[in-house]
BATORNU-313402 format. One line per field, with one value per residue: x, y, z of N, C-alpha, C in turn; residue in one letter. Coordinates in Angstrom, 3 decimals, decimal comma, always signed. Atoms other than C-alpha are relative to their C-alpha. Example, Ala and Ser with C-alpha at 12.3 -4.5 7.8 and 13.67 -1.06 7.14 Angstrom:
BATORNU-313402
n.x <- c(+0,890 | -0,820)
n.y <- c(-1,190 | -1,190)
n.z <- c(+0,000 | -0,060)
ca.x <- c(+12,300 | +13,670)
ca.y <- c(-4,500 | -1,060)
ca.z <- c(+7,800 | +7,140)
c.x <- c(+0,900 | -0,770)
c.y <- c(+1,200 | +1,090)
c.z <- c(+0,000 | +0,730)
type <- c(A | S)
END
This chain:
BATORNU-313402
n.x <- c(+0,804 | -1,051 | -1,019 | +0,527 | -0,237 | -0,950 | -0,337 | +0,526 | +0,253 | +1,581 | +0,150 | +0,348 | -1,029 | +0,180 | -1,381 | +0,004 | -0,886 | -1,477 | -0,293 | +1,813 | +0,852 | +0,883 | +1,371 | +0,822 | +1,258 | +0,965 | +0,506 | -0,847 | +1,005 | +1,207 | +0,182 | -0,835 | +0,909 | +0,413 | -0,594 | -0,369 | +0,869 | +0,740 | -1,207 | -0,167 | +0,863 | -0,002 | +0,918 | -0,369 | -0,219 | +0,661 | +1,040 | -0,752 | +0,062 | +1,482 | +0,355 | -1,121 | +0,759 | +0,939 | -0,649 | -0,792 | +1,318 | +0,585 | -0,849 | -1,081 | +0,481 | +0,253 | +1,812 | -0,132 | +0,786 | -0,850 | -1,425 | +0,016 | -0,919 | -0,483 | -1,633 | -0,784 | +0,400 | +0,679 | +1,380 | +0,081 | -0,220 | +0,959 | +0,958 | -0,084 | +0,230 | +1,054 | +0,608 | -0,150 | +0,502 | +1,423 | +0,913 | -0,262 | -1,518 | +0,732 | +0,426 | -0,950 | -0,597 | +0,594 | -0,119 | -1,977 | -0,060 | +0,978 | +0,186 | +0,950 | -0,437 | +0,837 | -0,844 | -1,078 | +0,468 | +0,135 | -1,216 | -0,510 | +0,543 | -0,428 | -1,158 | -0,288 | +0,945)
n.y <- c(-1,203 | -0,606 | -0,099 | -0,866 | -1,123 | -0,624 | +0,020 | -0,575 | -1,470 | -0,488 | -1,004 | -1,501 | -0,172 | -1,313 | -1,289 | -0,696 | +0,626 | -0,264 | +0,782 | +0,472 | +1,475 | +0,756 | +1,014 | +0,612 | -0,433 | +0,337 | +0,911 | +1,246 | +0,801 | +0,569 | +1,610 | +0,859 | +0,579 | +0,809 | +1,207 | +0,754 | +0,206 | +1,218 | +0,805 | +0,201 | +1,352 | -0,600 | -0,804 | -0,898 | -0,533 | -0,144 | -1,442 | -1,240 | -0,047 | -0,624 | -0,735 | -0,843 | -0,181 | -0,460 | -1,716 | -0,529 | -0,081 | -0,554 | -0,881 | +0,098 | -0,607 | +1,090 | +0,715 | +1,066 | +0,604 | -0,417 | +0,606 | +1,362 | +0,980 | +1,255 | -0,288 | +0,217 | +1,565 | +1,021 | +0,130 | +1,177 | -0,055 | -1,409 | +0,585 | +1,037 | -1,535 | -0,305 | +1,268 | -0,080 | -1,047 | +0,728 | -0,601 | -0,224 | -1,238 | -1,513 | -0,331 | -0,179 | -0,718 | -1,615 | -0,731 | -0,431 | -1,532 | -0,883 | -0,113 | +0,721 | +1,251 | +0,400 | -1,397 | +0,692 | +0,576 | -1,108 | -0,608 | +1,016 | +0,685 | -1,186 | +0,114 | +1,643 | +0,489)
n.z <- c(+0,000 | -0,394 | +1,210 | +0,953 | -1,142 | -0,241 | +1,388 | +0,831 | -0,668 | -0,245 | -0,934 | +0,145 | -1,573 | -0,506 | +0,035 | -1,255 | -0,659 | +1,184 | +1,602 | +1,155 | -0,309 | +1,347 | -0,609 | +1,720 | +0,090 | -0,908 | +0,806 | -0,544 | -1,941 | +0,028 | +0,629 | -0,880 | -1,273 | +1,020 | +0,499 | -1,513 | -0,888 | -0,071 | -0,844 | -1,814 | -1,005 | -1,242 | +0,491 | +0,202 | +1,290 | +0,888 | -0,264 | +0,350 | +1,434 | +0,673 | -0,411 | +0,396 | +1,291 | +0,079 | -0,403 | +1,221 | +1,313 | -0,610 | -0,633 | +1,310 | +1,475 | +0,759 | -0,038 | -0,023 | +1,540 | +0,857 | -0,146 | +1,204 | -0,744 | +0,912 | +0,589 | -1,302 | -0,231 | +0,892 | -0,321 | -1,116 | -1,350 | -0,533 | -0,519 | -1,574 | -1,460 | -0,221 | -1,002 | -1,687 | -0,505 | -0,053 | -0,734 | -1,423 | +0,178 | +0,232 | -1,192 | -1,317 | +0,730 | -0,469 | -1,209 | -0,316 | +0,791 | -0,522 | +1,152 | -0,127 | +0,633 | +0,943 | +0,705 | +0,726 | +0,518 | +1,327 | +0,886 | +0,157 | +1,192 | +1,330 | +0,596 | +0,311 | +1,627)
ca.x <- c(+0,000 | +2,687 | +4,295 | +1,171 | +2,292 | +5,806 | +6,617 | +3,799 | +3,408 | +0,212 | +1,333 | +0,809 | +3,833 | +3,664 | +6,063 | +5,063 | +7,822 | +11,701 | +11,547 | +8,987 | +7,064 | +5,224 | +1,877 | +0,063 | -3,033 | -6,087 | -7,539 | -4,332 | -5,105 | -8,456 | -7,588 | -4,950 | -7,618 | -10,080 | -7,716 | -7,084 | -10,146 | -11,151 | -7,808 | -8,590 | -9,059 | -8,602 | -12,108 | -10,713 | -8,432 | -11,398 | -13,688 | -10,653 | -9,940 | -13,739 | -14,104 | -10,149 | -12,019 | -14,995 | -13,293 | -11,096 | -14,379 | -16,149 | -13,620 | -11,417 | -11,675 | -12,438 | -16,310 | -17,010 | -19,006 | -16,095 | -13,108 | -12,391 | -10,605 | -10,275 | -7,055 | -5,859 | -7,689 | -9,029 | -13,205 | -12,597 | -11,273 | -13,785 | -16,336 | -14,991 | -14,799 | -18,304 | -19,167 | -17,547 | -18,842 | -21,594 | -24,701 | -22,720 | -19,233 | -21,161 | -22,784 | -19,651 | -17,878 | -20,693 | -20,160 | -16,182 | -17,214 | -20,264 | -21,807 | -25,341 | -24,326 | -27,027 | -24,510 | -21,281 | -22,815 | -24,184 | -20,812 | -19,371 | -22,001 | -20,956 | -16,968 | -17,606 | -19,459)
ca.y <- c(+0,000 | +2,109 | +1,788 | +4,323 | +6,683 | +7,021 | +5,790 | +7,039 | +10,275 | +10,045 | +12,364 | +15,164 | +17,210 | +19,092 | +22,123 | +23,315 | +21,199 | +21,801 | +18,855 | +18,160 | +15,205 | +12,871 | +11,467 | +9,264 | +10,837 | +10,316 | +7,926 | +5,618 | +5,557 | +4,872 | +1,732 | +0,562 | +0,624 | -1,070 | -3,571 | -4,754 | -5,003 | -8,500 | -9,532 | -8,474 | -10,891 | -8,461 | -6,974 | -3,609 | -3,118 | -3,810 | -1,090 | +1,270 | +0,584 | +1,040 | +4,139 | +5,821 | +4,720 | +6,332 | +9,876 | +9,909 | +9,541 | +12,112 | +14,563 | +14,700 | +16,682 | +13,256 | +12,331 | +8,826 | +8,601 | +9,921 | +7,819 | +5,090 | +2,234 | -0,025 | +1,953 | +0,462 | -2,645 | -5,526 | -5,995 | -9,096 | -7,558 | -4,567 | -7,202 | -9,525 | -5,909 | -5,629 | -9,143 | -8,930 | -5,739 | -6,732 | -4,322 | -4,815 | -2,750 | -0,203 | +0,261 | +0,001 | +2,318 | +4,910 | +5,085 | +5,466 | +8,420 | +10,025 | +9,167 | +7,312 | +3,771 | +3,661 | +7,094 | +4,905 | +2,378 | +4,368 | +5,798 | +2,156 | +0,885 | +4,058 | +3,225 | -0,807 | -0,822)
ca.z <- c(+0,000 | +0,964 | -2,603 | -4,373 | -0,960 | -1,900 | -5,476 | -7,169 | -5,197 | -3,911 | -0,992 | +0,760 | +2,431 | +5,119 | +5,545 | +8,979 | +10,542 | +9,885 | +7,677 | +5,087 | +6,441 | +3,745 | +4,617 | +2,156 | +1,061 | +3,185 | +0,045 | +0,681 | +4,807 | +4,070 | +1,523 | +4,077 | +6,928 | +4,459 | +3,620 | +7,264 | +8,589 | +7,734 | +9,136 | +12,648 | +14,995 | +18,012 | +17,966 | +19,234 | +16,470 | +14,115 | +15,672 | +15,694 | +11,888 | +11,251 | +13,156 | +11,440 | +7,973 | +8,868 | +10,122 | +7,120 | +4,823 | +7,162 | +8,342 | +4,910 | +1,702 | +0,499 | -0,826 | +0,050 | -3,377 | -5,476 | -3,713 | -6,404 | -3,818 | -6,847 | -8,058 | -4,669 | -3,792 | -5,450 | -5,631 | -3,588 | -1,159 | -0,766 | -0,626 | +2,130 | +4,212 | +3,459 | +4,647 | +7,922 | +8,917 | +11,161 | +12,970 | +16,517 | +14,682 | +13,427 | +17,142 | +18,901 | +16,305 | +16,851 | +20,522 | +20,100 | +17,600 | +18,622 | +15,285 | +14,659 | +13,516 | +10,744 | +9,196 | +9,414 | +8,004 | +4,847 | +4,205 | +4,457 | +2,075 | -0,478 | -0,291 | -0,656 | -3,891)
c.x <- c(+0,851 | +0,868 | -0,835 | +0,384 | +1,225 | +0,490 | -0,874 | -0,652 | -1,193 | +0,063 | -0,218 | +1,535 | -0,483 | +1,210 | -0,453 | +0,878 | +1,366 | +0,502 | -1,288 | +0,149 | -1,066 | -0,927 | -0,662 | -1,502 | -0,848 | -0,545 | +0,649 | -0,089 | -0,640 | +0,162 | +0,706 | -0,857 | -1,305 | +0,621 | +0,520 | -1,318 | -0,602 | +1,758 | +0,095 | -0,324 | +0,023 | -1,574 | -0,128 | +1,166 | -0,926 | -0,731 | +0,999 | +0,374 | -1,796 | -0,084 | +1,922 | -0,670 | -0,651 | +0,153 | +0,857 | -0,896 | -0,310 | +0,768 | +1,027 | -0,920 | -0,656 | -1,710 | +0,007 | -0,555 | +0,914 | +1,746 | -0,472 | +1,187 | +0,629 | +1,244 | +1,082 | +0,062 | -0,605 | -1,533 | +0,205 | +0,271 | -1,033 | -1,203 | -0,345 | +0,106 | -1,423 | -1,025 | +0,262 | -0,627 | -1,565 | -0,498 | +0,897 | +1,646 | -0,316 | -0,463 | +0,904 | +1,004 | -0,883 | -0,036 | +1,235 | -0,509 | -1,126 | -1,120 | -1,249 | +0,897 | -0,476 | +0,975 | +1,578 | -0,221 | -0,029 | +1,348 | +1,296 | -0,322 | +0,831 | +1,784 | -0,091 | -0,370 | +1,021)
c.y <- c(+1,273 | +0,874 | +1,364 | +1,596 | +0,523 | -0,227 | +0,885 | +1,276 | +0,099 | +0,100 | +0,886 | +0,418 | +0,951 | +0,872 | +0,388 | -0,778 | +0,212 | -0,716 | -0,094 | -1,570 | -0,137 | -0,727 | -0,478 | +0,572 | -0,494 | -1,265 | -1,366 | -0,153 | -1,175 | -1,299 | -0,761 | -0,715 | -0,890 | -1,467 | -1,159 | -0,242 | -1,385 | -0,797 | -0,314 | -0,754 | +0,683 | +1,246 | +1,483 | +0,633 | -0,104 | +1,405 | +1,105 | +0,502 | +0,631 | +1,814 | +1,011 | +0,080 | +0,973 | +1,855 | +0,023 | +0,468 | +1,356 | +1,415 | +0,481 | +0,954 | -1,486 | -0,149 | -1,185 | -0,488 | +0,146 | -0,663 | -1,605 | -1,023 | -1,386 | +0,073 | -0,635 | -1,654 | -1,019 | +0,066 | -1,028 | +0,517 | +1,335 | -0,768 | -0,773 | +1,160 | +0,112 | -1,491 | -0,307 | +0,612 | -0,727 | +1,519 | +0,589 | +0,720 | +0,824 | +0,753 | +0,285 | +0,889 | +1,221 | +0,503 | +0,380 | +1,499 | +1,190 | -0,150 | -0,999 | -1,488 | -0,254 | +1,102 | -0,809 | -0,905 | +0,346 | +0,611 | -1,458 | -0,880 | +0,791 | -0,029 | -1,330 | +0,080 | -0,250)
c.z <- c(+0,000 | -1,680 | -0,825 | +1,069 | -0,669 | -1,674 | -1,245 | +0,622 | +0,271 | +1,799 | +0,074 | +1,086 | +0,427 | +0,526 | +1,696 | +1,304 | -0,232 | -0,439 | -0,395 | +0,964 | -1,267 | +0,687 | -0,987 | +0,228 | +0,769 | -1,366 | +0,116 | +1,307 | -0,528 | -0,927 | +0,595 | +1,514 | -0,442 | +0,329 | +1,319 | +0,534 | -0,338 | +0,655 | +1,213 | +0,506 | +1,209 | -0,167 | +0,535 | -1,095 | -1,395 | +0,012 | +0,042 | -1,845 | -0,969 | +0,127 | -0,305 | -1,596 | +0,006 | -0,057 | -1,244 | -1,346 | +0,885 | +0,442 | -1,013 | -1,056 | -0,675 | -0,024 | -0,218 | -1,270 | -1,426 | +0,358 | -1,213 | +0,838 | -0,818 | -0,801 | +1,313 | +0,596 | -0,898 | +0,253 | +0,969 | +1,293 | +0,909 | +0,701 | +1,214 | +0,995 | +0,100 | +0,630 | +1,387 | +0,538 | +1,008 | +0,769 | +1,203 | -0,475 | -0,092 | +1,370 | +0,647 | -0,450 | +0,139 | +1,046 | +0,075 | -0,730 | -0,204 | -1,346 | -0,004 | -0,744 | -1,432 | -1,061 | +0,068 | -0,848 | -1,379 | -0,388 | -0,040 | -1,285 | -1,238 | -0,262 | -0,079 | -1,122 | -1,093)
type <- c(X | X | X | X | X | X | X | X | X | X | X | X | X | X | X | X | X | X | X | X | X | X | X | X | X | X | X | X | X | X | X | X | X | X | X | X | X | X | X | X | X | X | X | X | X | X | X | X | X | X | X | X | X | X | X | X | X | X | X | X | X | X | X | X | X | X | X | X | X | X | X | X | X | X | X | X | X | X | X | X | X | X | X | X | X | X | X | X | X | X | X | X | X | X | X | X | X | X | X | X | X | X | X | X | X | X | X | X | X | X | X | X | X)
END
């Protein structure tokens, strides 16, 4: 994931440090936290991955209807994120983030497709 961060420049720097620091775009996060979440088996690093997705969609220049995650990930793998996901992440991801569950949700459905 790393490789579209630093080879193919899909950073951002920031200057307000007295070195440039490189951060991979919020679009690469968000397909790295994606791409882990059917891995977790610790079901607080799932609900933290849900709920860093969710704030990067939500809190970002980024529109969850206009990120294209397929320059990043495979369909297979968007889909097995969307089969894990169950009711009780979404719930326990809206109390970590103050956020209705049924509204992460909806912006989960809109970057899986």
């Amino acid at each position: 994931m790393l490789r579209f961060a630093f080879e193919k420049k899909e950073h951002i720097i920031l200057k307000e440090f007295e070195k440039k620091l490189l951060l991979p775009k919020p679009e690469v996060i968000l397909a790295m936290k994606i791409n882990s979440l059917p891995n977790r088996d610790k079901e607080h690093k799932r609900i933290k991955d849900i709920c860093d997705a969710f704030a990067l969609a939500w809190y970002t220049d980024l529109n969850p209807g206009n990120v294209d995650l397929l320059q990043y990930l495979k369909k297979s793998s968007l889909k097995k994120c969307s089969q894990i996901l169950t009711k009780e992440d979404y719930l326990k991801a809206g109390t970590q983030l103050g956020h209705d569950a049924q509204e992460i949700k909806r912006v989960f459905d809109i970057l899986l497709v």
